[in-house]
N, C-alpha and C positions, 0 to 999 in steps of 0.2 A: 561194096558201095554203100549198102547199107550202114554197117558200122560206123565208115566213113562220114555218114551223115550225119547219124547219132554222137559221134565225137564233137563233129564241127558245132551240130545245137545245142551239145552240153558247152562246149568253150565259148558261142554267143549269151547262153543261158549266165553262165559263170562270169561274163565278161560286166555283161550288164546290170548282175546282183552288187557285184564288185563297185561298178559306177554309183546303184544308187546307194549300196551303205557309205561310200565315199561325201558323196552328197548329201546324208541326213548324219552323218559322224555330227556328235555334239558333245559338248565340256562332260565328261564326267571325273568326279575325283582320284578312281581306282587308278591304279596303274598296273593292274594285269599281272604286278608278280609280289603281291601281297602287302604292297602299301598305298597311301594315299596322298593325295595333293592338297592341300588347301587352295580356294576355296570351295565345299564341299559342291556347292552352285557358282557360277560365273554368273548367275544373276540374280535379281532383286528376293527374300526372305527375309523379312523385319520381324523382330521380339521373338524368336523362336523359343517356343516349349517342347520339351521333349519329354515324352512317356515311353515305359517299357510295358507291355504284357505278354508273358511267357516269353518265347523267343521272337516277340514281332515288336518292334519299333515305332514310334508314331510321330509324328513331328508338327504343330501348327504356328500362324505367322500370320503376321499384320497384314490386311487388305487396302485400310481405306476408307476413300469414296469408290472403290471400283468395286464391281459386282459378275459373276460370283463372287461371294465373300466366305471370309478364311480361310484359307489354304490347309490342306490335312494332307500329307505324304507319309508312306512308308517305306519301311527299309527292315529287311535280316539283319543286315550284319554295319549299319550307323552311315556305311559310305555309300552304297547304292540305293535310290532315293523311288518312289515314282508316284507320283500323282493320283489318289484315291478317292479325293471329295473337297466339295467344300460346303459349308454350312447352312448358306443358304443362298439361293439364286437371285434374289431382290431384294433390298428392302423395303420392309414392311409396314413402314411410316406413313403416314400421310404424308406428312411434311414434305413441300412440292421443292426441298433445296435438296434431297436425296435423288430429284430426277433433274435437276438442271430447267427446275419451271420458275414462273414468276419472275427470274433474275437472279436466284439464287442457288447456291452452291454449298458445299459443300468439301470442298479440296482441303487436306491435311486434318482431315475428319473425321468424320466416317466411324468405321468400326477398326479397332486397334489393339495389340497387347495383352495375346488371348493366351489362357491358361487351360491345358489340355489333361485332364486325370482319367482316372477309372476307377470306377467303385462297385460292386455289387452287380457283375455281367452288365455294367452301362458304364458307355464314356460321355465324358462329361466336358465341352467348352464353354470358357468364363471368359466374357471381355467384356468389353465398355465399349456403349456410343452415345457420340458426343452431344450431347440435351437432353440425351435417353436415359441413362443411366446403367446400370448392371444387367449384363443380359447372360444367359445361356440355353446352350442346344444339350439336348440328347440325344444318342441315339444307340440301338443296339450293336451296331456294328460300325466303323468308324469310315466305310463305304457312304453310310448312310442309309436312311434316310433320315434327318434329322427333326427331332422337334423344338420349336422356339420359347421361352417363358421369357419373358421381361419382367424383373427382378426389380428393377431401377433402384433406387436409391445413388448416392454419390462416392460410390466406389468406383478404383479403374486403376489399370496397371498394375494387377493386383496376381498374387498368386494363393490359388487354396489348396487346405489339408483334410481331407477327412480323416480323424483323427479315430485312435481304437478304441474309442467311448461312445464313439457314433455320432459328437457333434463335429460341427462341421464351422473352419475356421478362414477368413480371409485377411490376408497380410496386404497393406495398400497405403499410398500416400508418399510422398516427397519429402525428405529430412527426417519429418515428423513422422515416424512408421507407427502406422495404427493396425488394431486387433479386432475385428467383427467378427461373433457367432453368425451366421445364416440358418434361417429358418432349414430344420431337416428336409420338406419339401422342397427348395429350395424356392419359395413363391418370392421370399423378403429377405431381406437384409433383418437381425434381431437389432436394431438400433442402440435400445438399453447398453450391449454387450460392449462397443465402442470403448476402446482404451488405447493409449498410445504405450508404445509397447517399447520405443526405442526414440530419446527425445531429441529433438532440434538439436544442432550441434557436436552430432556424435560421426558428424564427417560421412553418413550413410543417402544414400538417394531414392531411387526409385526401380522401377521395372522388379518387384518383386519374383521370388520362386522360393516358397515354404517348403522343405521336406522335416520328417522325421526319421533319424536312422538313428538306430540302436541304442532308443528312447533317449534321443536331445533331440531338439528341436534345432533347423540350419536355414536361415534366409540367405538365401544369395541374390545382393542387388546391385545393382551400377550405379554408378558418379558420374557427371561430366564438368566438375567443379573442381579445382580449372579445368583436369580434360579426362577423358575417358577413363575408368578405373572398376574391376569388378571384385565385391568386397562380400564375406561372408562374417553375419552374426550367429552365434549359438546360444541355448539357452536350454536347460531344463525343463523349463516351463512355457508354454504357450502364450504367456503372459509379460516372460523375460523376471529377471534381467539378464539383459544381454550382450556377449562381449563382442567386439570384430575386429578382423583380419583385414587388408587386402590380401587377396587372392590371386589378382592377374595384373598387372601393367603394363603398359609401354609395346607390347608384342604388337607392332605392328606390320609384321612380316614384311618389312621394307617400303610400307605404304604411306606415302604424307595423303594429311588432310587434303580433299578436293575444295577448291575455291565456293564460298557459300553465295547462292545469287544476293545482291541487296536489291531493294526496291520499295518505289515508292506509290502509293495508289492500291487499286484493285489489282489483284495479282492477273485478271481475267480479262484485263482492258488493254486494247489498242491504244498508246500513245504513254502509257507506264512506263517511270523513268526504270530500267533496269541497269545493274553493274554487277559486273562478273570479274573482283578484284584478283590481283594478279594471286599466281600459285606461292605459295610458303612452303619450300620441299622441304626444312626441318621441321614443321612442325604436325605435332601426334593430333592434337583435340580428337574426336573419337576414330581416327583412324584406326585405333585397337582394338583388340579384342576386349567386348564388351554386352554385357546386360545379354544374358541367355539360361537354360535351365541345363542342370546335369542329368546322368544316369549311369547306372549298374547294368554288366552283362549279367548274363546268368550265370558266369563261375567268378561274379567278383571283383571284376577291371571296372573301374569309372572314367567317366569322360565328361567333357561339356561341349555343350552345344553353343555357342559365343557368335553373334553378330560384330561386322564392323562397316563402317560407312566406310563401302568404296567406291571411290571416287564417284562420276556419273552412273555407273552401273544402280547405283542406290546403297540398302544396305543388305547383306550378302554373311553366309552362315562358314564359321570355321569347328571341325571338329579336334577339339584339344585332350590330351591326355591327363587325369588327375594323381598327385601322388597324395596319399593321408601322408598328414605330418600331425604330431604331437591333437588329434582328433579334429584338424583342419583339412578339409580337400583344398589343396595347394594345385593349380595349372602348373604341369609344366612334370620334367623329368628328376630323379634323384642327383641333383648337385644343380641345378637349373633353374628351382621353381620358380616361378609366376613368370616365366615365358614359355614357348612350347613352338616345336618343329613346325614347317609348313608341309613338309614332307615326313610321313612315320609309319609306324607298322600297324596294319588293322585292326580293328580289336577282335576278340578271339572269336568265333563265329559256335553257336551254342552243337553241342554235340547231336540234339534234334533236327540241326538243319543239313540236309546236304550241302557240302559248302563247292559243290558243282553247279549248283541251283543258284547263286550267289553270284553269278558273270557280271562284268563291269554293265554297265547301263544309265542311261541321261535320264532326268524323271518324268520329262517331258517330250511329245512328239512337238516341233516349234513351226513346221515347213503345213502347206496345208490348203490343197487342190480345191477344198469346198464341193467337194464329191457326195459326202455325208450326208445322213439326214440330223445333225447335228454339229455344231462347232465341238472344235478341240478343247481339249479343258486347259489347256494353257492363252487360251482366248480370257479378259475380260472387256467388260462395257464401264466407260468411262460415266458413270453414276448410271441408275435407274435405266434401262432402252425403254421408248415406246414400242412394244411389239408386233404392235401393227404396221409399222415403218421400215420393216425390215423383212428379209428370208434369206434361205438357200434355194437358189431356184437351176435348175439347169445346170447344176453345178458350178454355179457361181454366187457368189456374195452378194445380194441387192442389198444397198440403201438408198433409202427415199430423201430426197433432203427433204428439211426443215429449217424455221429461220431462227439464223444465228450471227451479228455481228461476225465471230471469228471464231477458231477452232477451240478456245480454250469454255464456249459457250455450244457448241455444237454438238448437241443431244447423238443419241447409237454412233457414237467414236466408236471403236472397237480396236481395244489396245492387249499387247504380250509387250512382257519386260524384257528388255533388249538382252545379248549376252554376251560376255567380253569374253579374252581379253580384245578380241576386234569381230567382229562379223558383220555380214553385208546381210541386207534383205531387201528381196528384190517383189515386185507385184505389176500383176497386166492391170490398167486398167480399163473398160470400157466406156466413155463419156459419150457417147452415140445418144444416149438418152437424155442427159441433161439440157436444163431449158435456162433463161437468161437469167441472170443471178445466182446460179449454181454455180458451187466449188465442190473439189472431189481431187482425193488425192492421197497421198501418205506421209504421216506428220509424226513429229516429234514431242508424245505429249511432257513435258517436263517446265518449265520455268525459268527462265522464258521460253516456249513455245517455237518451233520452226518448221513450216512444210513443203512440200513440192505439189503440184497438181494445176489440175485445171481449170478455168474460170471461164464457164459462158458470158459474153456481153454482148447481149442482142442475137445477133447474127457472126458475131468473132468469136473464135476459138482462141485462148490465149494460157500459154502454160508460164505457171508464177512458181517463183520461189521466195520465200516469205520467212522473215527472222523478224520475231517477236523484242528480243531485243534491242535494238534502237529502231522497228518498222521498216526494214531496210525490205524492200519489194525490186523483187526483178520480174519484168516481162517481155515475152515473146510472143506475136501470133504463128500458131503452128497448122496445119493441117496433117489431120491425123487419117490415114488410112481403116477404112472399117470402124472408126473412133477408137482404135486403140492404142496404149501411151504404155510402156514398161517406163516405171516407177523405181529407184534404186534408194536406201538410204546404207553408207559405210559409214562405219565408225569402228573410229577407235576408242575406246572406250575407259583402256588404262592411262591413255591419255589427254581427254577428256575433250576429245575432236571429232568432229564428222564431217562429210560433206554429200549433197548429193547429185544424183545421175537422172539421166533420163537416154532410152532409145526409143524409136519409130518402128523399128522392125527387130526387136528382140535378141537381136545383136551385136550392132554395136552400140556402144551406151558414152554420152554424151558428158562430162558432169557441167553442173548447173548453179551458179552461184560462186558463194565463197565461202571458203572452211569455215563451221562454226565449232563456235566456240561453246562447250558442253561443261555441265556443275552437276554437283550435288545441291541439295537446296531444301529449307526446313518449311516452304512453302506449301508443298503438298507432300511432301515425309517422304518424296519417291524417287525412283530415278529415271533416268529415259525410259520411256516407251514406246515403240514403234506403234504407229496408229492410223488405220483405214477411217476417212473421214469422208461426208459430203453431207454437205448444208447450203443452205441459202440466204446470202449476204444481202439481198434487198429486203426482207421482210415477208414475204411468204410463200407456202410449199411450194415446190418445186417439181424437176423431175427425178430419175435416179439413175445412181452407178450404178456399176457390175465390177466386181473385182475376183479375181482368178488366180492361180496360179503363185501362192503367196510363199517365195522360197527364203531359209536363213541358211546362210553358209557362215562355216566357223575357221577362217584357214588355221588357226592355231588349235583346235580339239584334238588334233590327231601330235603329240607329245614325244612320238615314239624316238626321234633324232634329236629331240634336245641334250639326249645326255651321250658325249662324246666315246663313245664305247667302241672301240677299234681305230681310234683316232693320235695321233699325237696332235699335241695341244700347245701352245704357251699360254699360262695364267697371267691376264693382266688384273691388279686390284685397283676395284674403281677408285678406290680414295687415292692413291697413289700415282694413279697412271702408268704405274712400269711394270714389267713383268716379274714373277718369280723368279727364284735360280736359287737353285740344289750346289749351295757352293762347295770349291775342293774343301775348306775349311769346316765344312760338315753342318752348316745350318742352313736352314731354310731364311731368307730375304732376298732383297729386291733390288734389279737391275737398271740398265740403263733404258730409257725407252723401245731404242732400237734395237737392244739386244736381242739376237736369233741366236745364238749358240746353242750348242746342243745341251748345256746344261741350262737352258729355260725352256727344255724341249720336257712336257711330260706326257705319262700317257694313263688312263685309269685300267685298273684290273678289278674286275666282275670276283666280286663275293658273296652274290647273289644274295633274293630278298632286299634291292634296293642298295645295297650297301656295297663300297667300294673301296681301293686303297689306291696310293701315289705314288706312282713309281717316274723315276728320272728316266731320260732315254739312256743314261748311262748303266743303266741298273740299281741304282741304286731306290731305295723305299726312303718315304716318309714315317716318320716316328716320332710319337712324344716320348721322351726319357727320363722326364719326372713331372711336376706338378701341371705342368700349360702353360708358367709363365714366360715371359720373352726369353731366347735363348736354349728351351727346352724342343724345339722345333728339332730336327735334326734330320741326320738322312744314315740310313742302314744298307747293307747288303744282304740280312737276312728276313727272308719275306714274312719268317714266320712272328718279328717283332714290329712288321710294317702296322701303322696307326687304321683300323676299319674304322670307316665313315660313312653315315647316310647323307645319299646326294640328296641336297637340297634344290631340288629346279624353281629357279627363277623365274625362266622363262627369259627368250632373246638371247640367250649363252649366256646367262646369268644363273649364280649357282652360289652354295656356302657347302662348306662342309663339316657337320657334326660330329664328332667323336662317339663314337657308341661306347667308348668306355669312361668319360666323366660329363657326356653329354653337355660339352662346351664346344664355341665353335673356333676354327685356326682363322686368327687375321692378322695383319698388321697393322700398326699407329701409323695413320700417314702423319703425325707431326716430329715423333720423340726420335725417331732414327734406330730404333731398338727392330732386330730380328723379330721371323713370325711366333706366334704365340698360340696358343690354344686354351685361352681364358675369355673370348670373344662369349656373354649371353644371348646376344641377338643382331640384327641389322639395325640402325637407325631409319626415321625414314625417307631420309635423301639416299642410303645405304651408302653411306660416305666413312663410314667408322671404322672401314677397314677389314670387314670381316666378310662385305659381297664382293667377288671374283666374280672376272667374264672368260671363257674361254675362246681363243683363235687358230 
């Protein structure tokens, strides 16, 4: 009997581990059998810089106006990521628009476009803020704790070298790429030293990253003239002259540009004409990969660290593989360049690290009972908090209101960036406490603006839903039991929609409103943020929330059935609409819609390490038989000449598939009428081109 009981509380013990990794599963890029997903995050990472020291990885990224400010993550082995510091906890301004005083602000500001080195057992962050000027941190450990120097001068976006003569160089500026010594302390900028190093018109942009290897000198900057492009200069000299490459285009792993908000007025004001113009699914503008910094393992492999604007999520980090060509780091694979997989094989993990030590993992904890004597570090505050306005008390979340018009002015917001490709997040609130003019609730910091919550008036309780975009207000008087309100926001986020919910009793959940409509937008650089807010809309303090229980669920994190692995399938190509078929005639094209025959029947076979081949239910194998052009598709009985392929996941039953042996991908022209082919470089970003397949 005993035993008995021991079993039964190991299988409740095991049942209930089981429900809550279920429940905290979140986006990572690994995929558990030696490759990766792009994107590296499912959510928000701007300007990434990327450092190596010995076998440890470092990665830092645009903040903001939000605080803590800039992001410092680490990683083994470039795919598994996890949250280690940020620079600094406030800023240290006077200036009362870095806390949302006086009326002023700060959104699409802030501090941005940090440049992360190591020199002499000290790392080193360089960025820019905005009226400030040059700033950086030190600190001996990249944990932290760091120290601050304000450098100012009018540099920004800039990337530095310290160079093997012991000065020390900053690359910086737009078109016109200039060349700054910095004082060896680094107190100043040497002004005298100012040269333009690469002039106007040489089709070069911005977002700098200097290296030197194997004594030349390599800027790698980005373009968004006309649209996203990332280009590499080299030179001898630190001085130039200097020649350049693009390096990457067009990769937009199937992603079109997100609709950019337009507006007119204060971005922060109630009654702002806003427009969120219809979607352009062909078109790239920075949807690509773009404007990021490279690196070397330790036996030699390079990579790049490459942002791209996706969609509402914000902008979001891709890790791509580099090939040298003729002393160019070229994106992308040998026969390929300057696009590159969303899906590939890791890079090699250094012979110092146990590469059991190395398990897939999210960088961030995102879910967050407010138990702690501390928030999560994937929490920030939307500008400066007063700190006396706020705690952890009881294990809940207090904030005090304050007066504020409206959310987009509502001092201790407390925001995390939302995470795609869909997730819910749900929060209790307590309103028992607030007093008449109090609002409290969970919003949508982005531009335009949208929240759910509650609104004291007098003696009513009334729960709103609120779209900043045309001021579109729904209300309801509710009575809340104990004063408490579960709070929901869903979104989908690849597709740039949300809507949200509300329950009385934790249960069942009501939704509330009408789908909104979600953007990217160059308003405040950012993308959705889910946000605990409570303020007071007549004009002064108030009383306060309690917020608890703050859960994200990701139903898409968990990957493991996307790819149809003991399945028979029929391939439909989106551009075409019709299915595959393995014809008697021996090539690979496409059918009639409704075709179900057995020869549109296929099925993948496992060649592990991510990589797969085609087999008909007939038996028969897919194979290229000479170059990839159309007609070279064809179909075999010997398995040992069948085509290996790394599976590309989509996502949704959306797939491509790679050739590991000219690293082209098999599509067909939905226009010409020609057989499939295996000349396909990439997806389009409507993925119309004939080369993204869905399986059924």
């Amino acid at each position: 009997m005993k035993l008995n009981r021991l079993i039964a509380s190991a299988v409740i013990c095991l049942a209930a581990w089981t429900a809550a990794v279920a429940q905290t599963r979140s986006w990572t890029a690994d995929n558990g059998n030696g490759t990766f997903t792009n994107p590296l995050f499912y959510d928000e990472f701007s300007d990434p810089d990327i450092l190596r020291v010995g076998d440890d990885y470092y990665l830092a990224g645009t903040t903001m106006h939000t605080v803590p400010g800039v992001n410092i993550l680490h990683s083994r082995d470039l795919v598994n990521w996890e949250q280690w510091s940020y620079c600094f906890d406030r800023f240290d301004f006077a200036d009362p628009a870095f806390s949302l005083k006086d009326g002023r602000e700060v959104y699409g500001q802030g501090i941005w476009a940090p440049c992360i080195r190591y020199h002499n057992g000290k790392f080193y962050v360089f960025t820019n803020v905005n009226g400030k000027g040059l700033q950086v941190f030190v600190a001996d450990d990249a944990r932290g704790p760091w120290k601050h120097i304000n450098m100012k001068g009018n540099i920004y976006d800039l990337g530095v070298l310290f160079d093997d003569d012991g000065k020390v160089y900053a690359i910086h500026g737009y078109g016109s790429v200039k060349c700054t010594e910095l004082k060896s302390d680094l107190s100043a900028p040497i002004d005298s030293t100012e040269r333009v190093v690469i002039p106007e018109g040489s089709g070069v942009g911005e977002g700098h990253h200097i290296y030197k290897i194997n004594g030349m000198y390599y800027i790698i900057s980005t373009d968004y003239k006309p649209n996203g492009r990332t280009l590499c200069s080299r030179s001898r000299s630190i001085w130039g002259p200097y020649e350049t490459v693009t390096i990457t285009a067009d990769e937009t792993y199937g992603y079109h540009a997100a609709p950019l908000t337009q507006w007119k007025g204060r971005i922060v004001a109630d009654g702002s004409k806003f427009v969120i113009p219809p979607v352009d699914s062909n078109a790239t503008a920075c949807s690509n990969a773009h404007q990021g910094g490279i690196v070397s393992t330790p036996d030699g492999q390079w990579w790049a660290l490459f942002m791209q604007d996706f969609h509402s999520i914000g902008r979001t980090v891709d890790l791509m593989p580099i090939t040298w060509t003729d002393g160019w780091p070229m994106i992308g694979l040998p026969g390929n360049l300057g696009r590159a997989p969303r899906t590939w094989l890791k890079p090699h993990v250094a012979a110092s690290t146990i590469a059991a030590s190395v398990t897939p993992h999210a960088p961030y904890q995102r879910s967050d009972d407010f138990n702690g004597k501390t928030l999560g570090r994937i929490w920030q505050w939307n500008h400066n908090p007063d700190d006396r306005m706020w705690s952890l008390t009881g294990g809940k979340l207090k904030l005090n209101t304050m007066p504020a018009p409206q959310l987009m002015w509502a001092r201790n917001t407390l925001t995390q960036r939302v995470i795609g490709p869909r997730s819910t997040v749900t929060v209790v609130l307590d309103a028992s406490h607030l007093k008449d003019g109090d609002v409290a609730g969970l919003g949508n910091i982005n531009v335009p603006c949208l929240w759910i919550g509650i609104v004291r008036d007098g003696s009513k309780t009334i729960l709103r839903c609120f779209q900043q975009v045309d001021n579109d207000t729904l209300d309801t008087p509710v009575t809340l039991t104990k004063g408490r309100l579960w709070l929901r926001l869903v979104g989908d986020y690849d597709h740039d929609r949300a809507h949200y919910a509300y329950s009385l009793d934790g249960r069942t959940f009501t939704d509330y409103g009408r789908e909104m409509r979600l953007s990217y937008q160059l308003c405040t650089f950012q993308g959705s943020r889910a946000s605990l807010f409570a303020f007071n809309h007549k004009g002064h303090n108030g009383g306060y929330a309690l917020f608890d229980n703050f859960t994200v669920d990701e139903p898409m994190a968990d990957r493991s059935a996307d790819i149809p692995y003991g399945r028979t399938f029929r391939i439909i190509n989106l551009a075409t609409g019709r299915p595959a078929i393995a014809t008697k005639h021996g090539v690979l094209y496409d059918s009639a819609p409704d075709d179900n025959s057995p020869l549109t029947h296929f099925r993948l076979i496992d060649r592990g390490g991510g990589q797969v081949s085609l087999q008909c239910e007939d038996g028969r194998y897919v194979m290229c038989s000479g170059m990839g052009i159309p007609g070279d598709v064809r179909m075999t009985t010997d398995s040992a000449k069948a085509e290996v392929f790394m599976y590309q996941d989509y996502l949704n039953h959306e797939f491509m598939l790679l050739s590991m042996r000219n690293h082209l991908y098999i599509g067909k022209s939905p226009t010409t009428g020609s057989p499939y082919s295996m000349d396909y470089k990439g997806p389009d970003p409507a993925r119309r081109n004939g080369a993204v397949l869905r399986w059924e």
